[in-house]
Backbone as CSV, one residue per row, in Angstrom:
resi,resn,N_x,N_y,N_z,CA_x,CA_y,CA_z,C_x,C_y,C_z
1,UNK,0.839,-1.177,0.000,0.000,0.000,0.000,0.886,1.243,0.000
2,UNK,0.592,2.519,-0.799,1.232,3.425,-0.817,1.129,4.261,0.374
3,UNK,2.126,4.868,0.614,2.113,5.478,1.694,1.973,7.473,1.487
4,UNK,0.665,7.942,1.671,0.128,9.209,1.324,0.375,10.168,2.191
5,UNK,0.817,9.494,3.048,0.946,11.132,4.492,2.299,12.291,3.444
6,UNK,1.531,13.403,3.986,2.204,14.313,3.898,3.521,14.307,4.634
7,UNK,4.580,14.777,3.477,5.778,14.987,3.727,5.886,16.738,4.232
8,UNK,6.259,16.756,5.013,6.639,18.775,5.740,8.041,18.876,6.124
9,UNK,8.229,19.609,5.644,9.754,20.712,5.563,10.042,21.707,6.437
10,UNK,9.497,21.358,8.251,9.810,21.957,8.771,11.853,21.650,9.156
11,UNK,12.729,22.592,9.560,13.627,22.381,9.706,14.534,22.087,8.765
12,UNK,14.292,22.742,7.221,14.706,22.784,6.307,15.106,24.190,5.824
13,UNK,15.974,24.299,4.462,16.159,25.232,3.718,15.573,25.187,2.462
14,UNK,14.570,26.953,2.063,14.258,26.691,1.055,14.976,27.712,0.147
15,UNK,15.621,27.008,-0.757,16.370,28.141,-2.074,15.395,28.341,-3.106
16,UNK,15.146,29.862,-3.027,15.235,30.542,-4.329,15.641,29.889,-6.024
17,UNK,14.874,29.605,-6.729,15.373,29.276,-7.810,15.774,30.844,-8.924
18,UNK,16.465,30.687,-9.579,16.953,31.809,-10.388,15.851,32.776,-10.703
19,UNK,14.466,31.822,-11.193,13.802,32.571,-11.831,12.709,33.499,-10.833
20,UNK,12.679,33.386,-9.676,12.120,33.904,-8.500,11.269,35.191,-8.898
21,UNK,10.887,36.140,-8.927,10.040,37.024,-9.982,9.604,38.204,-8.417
22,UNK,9.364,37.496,-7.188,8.999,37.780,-6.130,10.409,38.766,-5.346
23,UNK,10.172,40.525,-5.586,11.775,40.737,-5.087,11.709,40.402,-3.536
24,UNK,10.431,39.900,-2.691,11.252,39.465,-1.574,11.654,38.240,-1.130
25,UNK,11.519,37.389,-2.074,12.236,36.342,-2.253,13.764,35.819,-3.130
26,UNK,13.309,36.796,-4.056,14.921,36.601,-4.658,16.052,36.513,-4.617
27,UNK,16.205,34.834,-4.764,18.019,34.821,-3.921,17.877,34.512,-2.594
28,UNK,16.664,34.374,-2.525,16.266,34.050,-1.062,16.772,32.470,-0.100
29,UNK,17.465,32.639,1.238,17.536,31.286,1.581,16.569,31.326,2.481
30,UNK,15.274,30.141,2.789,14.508,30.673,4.336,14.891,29.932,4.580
31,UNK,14.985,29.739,6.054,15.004,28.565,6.901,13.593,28.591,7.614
32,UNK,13.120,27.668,6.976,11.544,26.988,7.702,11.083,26.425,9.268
33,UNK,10.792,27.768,9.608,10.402,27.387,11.444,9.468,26.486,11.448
34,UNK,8.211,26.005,10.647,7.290,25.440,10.745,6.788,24.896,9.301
35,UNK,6.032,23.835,9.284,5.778,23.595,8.082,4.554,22.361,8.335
36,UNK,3.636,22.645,8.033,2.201,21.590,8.394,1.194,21.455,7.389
37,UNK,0.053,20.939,7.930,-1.310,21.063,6.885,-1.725,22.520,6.890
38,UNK,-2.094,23.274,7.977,-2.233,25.290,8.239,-1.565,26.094,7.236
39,UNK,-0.060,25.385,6.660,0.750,26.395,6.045,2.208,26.562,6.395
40,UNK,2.767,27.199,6.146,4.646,27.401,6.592,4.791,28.570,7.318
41,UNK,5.866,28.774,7.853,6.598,30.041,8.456,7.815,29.624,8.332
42,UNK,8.554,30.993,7.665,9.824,30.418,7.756,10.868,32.321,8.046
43,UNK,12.125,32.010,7.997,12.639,33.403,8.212,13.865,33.107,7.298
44,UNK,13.900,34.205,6.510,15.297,34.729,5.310,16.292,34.789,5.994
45,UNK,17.228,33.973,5.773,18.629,34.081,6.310,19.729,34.636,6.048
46,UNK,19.369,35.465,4.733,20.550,35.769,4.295,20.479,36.987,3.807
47,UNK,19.656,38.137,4.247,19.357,39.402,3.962,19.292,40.172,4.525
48,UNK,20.516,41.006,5.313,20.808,41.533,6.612,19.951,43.286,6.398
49,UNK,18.645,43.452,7.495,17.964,44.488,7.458,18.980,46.714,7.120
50,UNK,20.533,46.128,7.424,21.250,47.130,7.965,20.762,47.858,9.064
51,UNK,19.999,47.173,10.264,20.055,47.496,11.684,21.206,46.694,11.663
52,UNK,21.813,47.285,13.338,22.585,46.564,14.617,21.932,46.152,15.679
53,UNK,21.795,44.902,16.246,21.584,44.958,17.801,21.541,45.871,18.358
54,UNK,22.373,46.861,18.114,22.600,48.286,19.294,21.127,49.057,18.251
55,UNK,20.974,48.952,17.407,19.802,50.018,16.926,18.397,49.461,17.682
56,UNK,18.171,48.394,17.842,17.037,47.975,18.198,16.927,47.994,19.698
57,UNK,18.332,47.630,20.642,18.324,47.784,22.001,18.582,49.325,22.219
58,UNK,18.377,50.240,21.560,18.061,51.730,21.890,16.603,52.647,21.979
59,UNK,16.301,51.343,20.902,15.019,51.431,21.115,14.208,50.815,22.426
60,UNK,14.959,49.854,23.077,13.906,48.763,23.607,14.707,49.215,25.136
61,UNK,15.619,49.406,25.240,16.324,50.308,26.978,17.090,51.085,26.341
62,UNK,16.286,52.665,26.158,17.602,54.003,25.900,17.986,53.966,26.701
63,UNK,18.007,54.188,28.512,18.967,54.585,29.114,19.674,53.542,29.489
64,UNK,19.935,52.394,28.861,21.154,51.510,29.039,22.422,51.211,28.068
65,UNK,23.640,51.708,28.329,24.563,51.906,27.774,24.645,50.803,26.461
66,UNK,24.882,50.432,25.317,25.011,49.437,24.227,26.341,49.516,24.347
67,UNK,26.877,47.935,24.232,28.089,47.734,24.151,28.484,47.977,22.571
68,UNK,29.758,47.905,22.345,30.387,47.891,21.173,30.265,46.607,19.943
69,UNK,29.902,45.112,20.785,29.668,43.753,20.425,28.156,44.171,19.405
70,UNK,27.297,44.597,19.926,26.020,45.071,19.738,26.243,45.719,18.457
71,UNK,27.208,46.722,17.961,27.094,47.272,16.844,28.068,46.102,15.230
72,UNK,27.550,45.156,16.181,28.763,43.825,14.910,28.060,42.651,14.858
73,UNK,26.272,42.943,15.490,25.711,41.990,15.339,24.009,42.180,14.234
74,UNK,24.290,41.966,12.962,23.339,42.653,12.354,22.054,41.989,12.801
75,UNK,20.837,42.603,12.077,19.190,42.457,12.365,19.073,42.055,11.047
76,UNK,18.446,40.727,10.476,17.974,40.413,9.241,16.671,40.920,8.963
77,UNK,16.225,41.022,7.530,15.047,40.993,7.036,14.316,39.666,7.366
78,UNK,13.871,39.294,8.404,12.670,37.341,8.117,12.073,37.851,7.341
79,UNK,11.428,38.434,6.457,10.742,38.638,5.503,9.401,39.724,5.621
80,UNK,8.618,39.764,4.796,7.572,40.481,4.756,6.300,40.654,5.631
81,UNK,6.581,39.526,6.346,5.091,39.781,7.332,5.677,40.395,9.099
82,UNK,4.687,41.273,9.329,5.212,41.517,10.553,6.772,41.972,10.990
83,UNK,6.795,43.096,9.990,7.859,43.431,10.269,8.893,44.032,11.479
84,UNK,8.002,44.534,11.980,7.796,44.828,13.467,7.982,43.822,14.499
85,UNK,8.398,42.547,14.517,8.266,41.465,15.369,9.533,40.812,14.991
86,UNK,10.303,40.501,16.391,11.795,40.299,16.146,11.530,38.297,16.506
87,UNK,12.798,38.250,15.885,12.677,36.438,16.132,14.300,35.969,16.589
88,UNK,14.883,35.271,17.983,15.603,34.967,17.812,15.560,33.440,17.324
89,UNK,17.095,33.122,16.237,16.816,31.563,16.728,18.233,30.887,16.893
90,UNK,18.454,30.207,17.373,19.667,29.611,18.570,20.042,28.303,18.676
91,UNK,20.825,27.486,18.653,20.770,26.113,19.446,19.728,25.490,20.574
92,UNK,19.662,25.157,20.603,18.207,24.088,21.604,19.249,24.120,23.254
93,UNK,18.832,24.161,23.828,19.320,24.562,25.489,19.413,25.341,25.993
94,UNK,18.865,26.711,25.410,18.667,27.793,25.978,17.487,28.043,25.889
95,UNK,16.513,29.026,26.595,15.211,28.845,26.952,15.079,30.083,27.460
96,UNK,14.284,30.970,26.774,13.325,32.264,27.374,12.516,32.104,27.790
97,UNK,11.738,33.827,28.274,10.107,33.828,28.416,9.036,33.013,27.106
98,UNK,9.448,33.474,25.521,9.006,33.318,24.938,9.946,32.014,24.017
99,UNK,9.927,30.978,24.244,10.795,30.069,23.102,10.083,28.845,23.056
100,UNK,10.184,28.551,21.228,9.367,27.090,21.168,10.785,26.428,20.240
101,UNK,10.788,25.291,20.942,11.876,24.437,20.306,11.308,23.622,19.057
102,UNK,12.298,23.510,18.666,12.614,23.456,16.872,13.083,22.188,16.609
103,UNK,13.765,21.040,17.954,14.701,20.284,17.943,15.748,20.625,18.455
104,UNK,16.345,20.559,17.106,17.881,20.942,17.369,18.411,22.344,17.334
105,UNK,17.241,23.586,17.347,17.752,24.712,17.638,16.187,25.657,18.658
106,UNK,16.198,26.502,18.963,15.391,27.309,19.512,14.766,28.842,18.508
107,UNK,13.346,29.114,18.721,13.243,30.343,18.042,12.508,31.164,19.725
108,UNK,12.974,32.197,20.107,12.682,32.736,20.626,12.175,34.043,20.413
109,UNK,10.803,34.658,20.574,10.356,35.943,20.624,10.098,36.864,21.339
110,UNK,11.291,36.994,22.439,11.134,37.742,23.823,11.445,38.272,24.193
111,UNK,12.206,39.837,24.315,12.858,40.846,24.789,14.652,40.190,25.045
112,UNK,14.597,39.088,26.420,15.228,39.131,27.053,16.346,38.106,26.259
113,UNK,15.880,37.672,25.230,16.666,37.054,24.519,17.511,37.628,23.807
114,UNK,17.446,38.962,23.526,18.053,40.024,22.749,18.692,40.640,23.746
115,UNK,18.228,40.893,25.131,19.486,41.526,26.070,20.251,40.224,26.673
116,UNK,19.610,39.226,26.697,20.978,38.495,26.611,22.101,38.734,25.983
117,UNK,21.751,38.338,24.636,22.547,38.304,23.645,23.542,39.770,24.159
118,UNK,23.040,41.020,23.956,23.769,41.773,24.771,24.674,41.776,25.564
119,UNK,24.471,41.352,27.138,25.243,41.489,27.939,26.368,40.302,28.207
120,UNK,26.312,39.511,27.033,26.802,38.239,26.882,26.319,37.371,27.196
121,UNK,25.262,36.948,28.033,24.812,35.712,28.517,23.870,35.067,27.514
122,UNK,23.491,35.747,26.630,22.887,34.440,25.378,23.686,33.475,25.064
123,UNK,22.857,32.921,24.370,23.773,31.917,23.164,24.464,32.673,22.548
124,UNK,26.183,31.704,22.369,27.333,32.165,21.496,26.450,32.610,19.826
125,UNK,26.090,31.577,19.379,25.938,31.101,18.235,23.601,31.602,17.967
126,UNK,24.063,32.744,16.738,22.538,32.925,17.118,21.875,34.299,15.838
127,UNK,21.027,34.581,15.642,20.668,34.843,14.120,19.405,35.304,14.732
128,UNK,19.175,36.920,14.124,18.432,37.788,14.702,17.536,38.223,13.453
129,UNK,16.604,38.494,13.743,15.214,38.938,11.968,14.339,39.716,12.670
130,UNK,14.300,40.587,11.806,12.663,41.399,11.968,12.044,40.541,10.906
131,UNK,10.641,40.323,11.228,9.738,39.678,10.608,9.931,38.464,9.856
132,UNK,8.549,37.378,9.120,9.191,36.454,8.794,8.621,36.202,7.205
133,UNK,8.177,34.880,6.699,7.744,34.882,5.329,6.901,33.323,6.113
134,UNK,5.711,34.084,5.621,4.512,32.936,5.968,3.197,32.498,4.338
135,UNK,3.244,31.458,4.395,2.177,30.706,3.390,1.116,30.007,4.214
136,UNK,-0.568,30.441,3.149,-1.087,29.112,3.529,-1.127,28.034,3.323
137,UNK,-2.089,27.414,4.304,-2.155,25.587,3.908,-2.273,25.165,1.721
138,UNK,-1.365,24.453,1.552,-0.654,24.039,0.577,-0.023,24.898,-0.748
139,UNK,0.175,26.519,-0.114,0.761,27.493,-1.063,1.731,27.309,-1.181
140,UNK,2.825,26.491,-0.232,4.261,26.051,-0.352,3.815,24.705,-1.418
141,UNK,3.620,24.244,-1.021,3.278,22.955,-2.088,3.165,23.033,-3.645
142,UNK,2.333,24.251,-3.645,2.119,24.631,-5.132,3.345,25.276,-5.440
143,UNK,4.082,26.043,-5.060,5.277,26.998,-5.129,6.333,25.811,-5.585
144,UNK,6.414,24.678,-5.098,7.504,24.148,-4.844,7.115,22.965,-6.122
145,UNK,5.783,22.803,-6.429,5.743,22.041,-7.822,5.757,23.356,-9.086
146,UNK,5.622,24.201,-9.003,5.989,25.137,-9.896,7.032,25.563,-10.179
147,UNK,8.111,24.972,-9.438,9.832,25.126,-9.263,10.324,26.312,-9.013
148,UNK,9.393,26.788,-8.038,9.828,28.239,-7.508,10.986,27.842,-6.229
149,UNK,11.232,26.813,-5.863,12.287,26.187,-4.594,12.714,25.250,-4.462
150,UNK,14.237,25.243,-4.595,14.872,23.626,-3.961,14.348,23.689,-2.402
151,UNK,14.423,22.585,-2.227,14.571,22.269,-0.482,16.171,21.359,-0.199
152,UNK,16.166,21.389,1.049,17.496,20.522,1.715,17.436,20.706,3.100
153,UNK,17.830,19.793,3.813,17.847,19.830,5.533,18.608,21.195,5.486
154,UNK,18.294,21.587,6.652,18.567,22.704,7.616,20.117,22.381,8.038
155,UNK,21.070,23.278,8.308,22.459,23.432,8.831,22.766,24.237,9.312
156,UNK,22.721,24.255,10.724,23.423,24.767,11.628,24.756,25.522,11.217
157,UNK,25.784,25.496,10.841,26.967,25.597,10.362,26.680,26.611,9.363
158,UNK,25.283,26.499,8.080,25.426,27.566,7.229,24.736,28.723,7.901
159,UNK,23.422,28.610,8.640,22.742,29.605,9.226,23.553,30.418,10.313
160,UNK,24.554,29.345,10.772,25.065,30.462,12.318,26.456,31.107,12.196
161,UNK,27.670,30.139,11.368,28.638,30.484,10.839,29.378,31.150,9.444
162,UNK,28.419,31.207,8.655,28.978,31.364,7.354,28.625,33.200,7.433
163,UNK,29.282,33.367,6.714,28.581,35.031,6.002,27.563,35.244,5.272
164,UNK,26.174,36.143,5.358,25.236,35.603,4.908,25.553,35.775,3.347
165,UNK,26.165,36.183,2.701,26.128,36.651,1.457,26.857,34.826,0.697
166,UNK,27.209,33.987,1.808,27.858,32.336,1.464,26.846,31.730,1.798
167,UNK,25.871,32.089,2.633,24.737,31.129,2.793,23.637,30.337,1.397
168,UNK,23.083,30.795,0.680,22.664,30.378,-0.297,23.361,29.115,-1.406
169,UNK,24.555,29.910,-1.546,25.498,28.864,-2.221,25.852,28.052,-1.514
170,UNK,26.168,28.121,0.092,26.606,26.723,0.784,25.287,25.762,0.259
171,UNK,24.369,26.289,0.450,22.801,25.550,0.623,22.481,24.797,-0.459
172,UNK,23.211,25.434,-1.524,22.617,25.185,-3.126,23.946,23.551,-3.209
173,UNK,25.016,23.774,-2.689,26.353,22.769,-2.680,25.678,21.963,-1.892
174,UNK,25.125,21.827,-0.987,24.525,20.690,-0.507,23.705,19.754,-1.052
175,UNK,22.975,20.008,-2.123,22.365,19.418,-3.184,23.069,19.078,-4.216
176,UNK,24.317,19.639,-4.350,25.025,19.293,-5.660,24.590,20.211,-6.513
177,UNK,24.173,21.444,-6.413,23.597,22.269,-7.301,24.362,23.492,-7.491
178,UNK,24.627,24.596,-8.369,24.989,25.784,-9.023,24.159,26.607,-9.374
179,UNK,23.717,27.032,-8.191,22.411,28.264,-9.050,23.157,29.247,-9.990
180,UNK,24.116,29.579,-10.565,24.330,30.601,-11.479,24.187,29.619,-12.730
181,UNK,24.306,27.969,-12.397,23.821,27.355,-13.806,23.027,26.779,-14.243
182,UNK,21.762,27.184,-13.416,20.516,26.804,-13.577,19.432,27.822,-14.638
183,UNK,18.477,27.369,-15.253,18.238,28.262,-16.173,17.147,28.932,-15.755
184,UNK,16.650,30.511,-16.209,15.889,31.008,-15.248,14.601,30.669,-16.035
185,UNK,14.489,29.518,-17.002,13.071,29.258,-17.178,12.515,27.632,-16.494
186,UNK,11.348,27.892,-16.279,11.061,26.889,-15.641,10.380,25.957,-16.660
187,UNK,9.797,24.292,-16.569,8.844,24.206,-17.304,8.753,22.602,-16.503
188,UNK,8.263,22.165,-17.170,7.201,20.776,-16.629,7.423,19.750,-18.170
189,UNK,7.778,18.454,-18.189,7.856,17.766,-18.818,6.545,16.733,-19.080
């Protein structure tokens, strides 16, 4: 008997294919916080907002001094929805007011996760977004048979260590793939 359950891509990467048409997706890597029958959420990893930590913790305690660390830790674009709403996400063993585990990493949405990060006591290792990129129930599905996205497991290593401007291409090498030699038309056989 065939086996019909839905396959979900939470804890994955989704790449941008060349032909992307969407400029807030273009070139886009997300990393997928969620992924179900409801729909996806996911946050852009590789599109730094040009905030600092220190711009947003001036906002959130002016009269507390910002360290210098703070101005070397950028704020990404997560994408188009809710731009206004910050997301950390982290390795799994650390734990806020606001954090839902992921597995093997944490997304936290809570003040104190960001003055952690601050005063040093966050997580070493950790990736900051205003807002995120959300679909409904089976708009990823259709997107992804229309060849608007590779997928590939999620990596720690490209999301927390690399430079974001290496993230995409690490992502795309994990598949064995070359997005500069992929063609930007799509089609269906």
């Amino acid at each position: 008997m065939k086996n019909t359950a839905p396959s979900y891509l939470k804890h994955h990467f989704l790449l941008a294919m060349p032909h992307m048409a969407d400029a807030n997706f273009a070139q886009a890597l997300i990393y997928l916080v969620e992924h179900n029958a409801e729909g996806a959420m996911g946050l852009v990893v590789n599109r730094p907002s040009g905030l600092s930590l220190a711009d947003v913790l001036e906002q959130l305690r002016p009269d507390a001094p910002v360290s210098a660390l703070c101005q070397s830790i950028p704020i990404f674009s997560g994408g188009p929805v809710q731009t206004d709403r910050g997301f950390v996400l982290h390795p799994a063993g650390q734990a806020f007011q606001a954090t839902l585990s992921l597995g093997p990493l944490g997304l936290s949405t809570s003040q104190d996760a960001l003055f952690a990060i601050a005063d040093s006591q966050g997580p070493a290792r950790h990736f900051i977004a205003l807002g995120y990129a959300g679909w409904e129930a089976g708009q990823i599905e259709a997107e992804l048979a229309d060849n608007a996205w590779l997928t590939c497991p999620a990596d720690p290593v490209i999301l927390f260590d690399l430079p974001y401007d290496q993230r995409l291409k690490a992502a795309a090498s994990r598949l064995g793939v070359d997005l500069s030699l992929l063609s930007t038309q799509a089609g269906h056989a």
